[in-house]
C-alpha positions as CSV (number, residue, x, y, z in Angstrom):
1,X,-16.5,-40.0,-6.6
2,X,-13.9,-41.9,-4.6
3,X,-11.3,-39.1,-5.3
4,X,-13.8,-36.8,-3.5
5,X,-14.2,-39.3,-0.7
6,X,-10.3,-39.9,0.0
7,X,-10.3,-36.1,-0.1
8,X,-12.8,-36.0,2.8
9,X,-11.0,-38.8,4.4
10,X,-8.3,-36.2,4.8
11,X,-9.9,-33.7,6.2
12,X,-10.4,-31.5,2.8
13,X,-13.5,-30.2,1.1
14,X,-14.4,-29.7,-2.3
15,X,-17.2,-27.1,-3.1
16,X,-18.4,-26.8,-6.6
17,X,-20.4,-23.9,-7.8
18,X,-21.0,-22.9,-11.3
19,X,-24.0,-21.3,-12.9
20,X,-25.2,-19.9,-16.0
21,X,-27.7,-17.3,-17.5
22,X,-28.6,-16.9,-21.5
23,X,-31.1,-15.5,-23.7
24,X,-30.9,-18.0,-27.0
25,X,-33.3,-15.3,-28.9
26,X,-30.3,-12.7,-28.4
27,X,-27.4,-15.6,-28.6
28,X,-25.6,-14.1,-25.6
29,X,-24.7,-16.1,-22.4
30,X,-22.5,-16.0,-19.5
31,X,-21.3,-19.3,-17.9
32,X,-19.4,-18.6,-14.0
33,X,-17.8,-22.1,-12.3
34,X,-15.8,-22.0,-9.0
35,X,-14.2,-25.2,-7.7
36,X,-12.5,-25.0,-4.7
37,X,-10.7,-28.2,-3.5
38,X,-8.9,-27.4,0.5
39,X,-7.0,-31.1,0.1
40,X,-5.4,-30.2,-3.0
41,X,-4.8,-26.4,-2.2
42,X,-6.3,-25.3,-5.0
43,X,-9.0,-22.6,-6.3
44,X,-10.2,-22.6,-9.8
45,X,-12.7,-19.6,-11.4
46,X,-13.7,-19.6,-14.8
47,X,-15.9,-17.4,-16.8
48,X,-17.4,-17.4,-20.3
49,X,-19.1,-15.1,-22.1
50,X,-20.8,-15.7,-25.7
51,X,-22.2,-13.1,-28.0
52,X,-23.4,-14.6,-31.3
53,X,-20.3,-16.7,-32.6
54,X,-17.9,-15.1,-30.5
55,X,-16.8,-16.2,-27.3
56,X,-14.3,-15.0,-24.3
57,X,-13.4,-17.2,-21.8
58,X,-10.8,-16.9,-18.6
59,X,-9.5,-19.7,-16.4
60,X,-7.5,-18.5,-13.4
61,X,-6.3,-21.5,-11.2
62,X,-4.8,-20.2,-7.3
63,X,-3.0,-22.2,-5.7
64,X,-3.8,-20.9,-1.9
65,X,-0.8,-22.8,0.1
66,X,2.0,-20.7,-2.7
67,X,-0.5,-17.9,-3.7
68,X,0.6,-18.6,-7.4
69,X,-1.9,-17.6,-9.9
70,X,-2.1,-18.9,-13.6
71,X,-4.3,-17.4,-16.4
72,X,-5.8,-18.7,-19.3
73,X,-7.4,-17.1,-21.8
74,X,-9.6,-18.7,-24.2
75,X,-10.6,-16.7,-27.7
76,X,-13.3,-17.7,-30.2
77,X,-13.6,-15.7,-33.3
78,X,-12.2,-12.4,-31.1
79,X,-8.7,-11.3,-31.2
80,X,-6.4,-10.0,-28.5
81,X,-7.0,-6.8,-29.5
82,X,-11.2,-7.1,-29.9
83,X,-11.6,-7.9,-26.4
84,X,-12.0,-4.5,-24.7
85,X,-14.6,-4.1,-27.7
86,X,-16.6,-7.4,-27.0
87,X,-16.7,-7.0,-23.8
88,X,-18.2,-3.5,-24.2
89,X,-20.6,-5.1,-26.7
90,X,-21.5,-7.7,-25.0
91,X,-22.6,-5.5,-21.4
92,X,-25.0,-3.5,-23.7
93,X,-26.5,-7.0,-25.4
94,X,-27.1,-7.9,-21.6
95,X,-28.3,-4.9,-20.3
96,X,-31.1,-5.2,-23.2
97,X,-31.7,-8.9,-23.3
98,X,-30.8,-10.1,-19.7
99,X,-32.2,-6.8,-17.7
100,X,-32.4,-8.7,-14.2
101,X,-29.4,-10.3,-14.7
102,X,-27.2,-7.4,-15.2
103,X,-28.6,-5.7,-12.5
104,X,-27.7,-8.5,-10.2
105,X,-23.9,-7.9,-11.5
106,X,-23.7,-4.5,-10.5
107,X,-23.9,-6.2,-6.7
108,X,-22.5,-9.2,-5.3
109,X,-24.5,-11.4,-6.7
110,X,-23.1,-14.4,-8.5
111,X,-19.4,-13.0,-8.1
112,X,-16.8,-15.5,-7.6
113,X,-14.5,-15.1,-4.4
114,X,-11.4,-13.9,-6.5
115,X,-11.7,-11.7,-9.2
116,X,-11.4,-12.9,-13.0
117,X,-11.6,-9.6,-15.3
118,X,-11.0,-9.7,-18.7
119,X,-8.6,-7.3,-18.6
């Protein structure tokens, strides 16, 4: 708390936003967190999606004063070369178990303000 007040004190904000939408019958989620903090010139977006035991995550952090971008990827029981694949799986479990959800996706809905694809 007092790093976020001595980051207002300077004239900064920090904005927090994350989310996240599951169906435990279907063991599929989607977990979305944007942090941006002004002071510290810095943007971070992550993204995870679950299906069953298999997990794919990204971490892109921005630095917005340099505009350099860093990627993490985070694989659970999914190779590099499975991705395309769970992705791909994991759409259709969502169109099926999280109808409303994936309709929202197809807008703007719930999308952070840079893009993190898998891809």
């Amino acid at each position: 708390m007092e790093e976020l007040l001595r980051r207002a004190e300077q004239g900064g904000t920090y904005h927090k936003k994350s989310s996240r939408v599951f169906n435990p019958r279907q063991g599929i989620s989607e977990s979305r967190m944007t942090v941006q903090d002004t002071a510290a010139h810095r943007e971070t977006v992550e993204l995870r999606r679950e299906l069953g035991d298999q997990r794919v995550g990204m971490v892109k952090h921005y630095d917005t004063r340099t505009g350099v971008e860093k990627t993490h990827r985070d694989l659970h029981n999914v190779s590099s070369t499975e991705v395309e694949s769970f992705d791909q799986r994991w759409n259709e479990a969502s169109a099926r178990s999280m109808p409303s959800y994936h309709t929202a996706l197809a807008g703007t809905a719930g999308q952070p303000s840079r893009s993190i694809g898998y891809h």
